[in-house]
N, C-alpha and C positions, 0 to 999 in steps of 0.2 A: 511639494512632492518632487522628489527627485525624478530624473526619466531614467535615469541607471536604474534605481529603483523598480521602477513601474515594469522596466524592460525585462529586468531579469524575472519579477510575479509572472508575467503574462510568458514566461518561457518555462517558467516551472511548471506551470500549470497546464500549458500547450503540452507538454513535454510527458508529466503523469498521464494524459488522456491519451495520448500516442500513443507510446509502452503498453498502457492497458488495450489501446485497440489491435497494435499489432500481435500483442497475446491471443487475444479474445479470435481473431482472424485468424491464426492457427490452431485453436484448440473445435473451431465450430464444424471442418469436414470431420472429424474424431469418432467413431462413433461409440455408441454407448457401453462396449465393453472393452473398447480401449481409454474411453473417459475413465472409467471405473480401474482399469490396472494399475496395482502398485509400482510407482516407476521412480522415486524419490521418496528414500527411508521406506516411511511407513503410507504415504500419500499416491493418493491416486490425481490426479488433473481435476474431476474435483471437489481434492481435499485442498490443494492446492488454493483453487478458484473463490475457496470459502474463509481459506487464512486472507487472500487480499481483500476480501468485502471486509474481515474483523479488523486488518488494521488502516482502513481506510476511515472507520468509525473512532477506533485507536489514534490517529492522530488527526481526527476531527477535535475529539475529546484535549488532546494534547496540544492542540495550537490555541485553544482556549485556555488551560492552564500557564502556561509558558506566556500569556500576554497578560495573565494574572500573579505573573512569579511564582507560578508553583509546577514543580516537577511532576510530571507527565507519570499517571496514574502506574500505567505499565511497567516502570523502570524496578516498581516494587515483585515483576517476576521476571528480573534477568536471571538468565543462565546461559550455558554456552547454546547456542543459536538461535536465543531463545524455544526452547523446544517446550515446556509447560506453557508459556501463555499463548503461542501457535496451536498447541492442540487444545487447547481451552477456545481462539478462536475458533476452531474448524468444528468443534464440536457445535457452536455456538449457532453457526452460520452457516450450514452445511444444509443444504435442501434434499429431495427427495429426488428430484427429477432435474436437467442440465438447463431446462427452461427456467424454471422455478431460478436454480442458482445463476445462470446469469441477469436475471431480474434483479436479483439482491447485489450481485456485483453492482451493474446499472446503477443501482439506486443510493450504495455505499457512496459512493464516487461524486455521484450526483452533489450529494449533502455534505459533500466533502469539498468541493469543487464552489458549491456556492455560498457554504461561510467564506472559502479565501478569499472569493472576491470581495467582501465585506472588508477584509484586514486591510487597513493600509499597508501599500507598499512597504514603506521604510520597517517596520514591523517584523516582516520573514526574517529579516536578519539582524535585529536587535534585540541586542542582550539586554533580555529582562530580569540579569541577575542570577538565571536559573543553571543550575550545575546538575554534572553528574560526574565522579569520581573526578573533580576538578577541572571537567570541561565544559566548556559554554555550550548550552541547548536549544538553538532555535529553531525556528518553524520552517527556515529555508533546510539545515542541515536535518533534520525529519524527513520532509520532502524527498531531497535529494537521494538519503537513503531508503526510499521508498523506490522511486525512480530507479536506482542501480538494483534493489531486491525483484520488480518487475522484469527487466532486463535479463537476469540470472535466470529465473524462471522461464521466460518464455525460450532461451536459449537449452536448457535442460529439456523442455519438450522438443522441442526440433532436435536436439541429439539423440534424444530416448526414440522418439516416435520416425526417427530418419528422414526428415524433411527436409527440403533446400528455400532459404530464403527466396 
């Protein structure tokens, strides 16, 4: 096992759980009908809170494929920003009450966070062959764009909702 290796898992993963806590630590003084405003497209905070629990499951799913060479279920509803399979998540994973959906966030994460630990290191960024429009697919660049889509988000709420880091 590499320590680059090992270094960089244990910082992806530090790194996803951060992002979502400093999310989660700005959306929680909000209150309930400012969680509930449309403030991105058609999304409310959350609608928002409910697309990350889906593809948190979405690339539970996908880091399973991509270690079995096969392309990552999702990629069959790309469109431009993904917008069909975000609202298929958000439909999917959208609770009733802010508790309820941060429980499901919680729990996506969770079950997210403890197959990676299972993968070997070397793994997140080894090509298992798996393409998409002739790029290499792995489970670190998943991640990573996971990590940067958090990032956007919680910066969108701190713009919308006028907050200061």
């Amino acid at each position: 096992m590499s320590t680059k290796a090992q270094a960089k898992k244990e910082w992806i993963i530090r790194e996803m759980q951060e992002v979502r806590s400093e999310l989660l630590t700005e959306v929680a003084p909000l209150s309930r009908k400012e969680r509930d405003t449309v403030f991105l497209g058609t999304w409310s905070v959350r609608d928002m809170l409910a697309h990350l629990a889906g593809w948190d499951y979405a690339n539970l799913d996908a880091a399973k494929n991509i270690i079995a060479g096969k392309l990552p279920s999702f990629y069959e509803h790309r469109d431009r920003d993904w917008q069909t399979y975000n609202a298929m998540l958000v439909k999917k994973y959208r609770r009733n009450t802010f508790r309820e959906l941060r429980a499901t966030l919680k729990k996506s994460q969770k079950e997210l966070v403890a197959y990676l630990q299972t993968i070997p290191p070397e793994y997140f960024n080894r090509d298992f062959g798996v393409r998409f429009r002739d790029r290499r697919v792995t489970i670190q660049r998943l991640l990573q764009a996971d990590i940067k889509d958090v990032q956007i988000h919680h910066q969108q709420i701190v713009d919308f909702f006028g907050k200061k880091k």
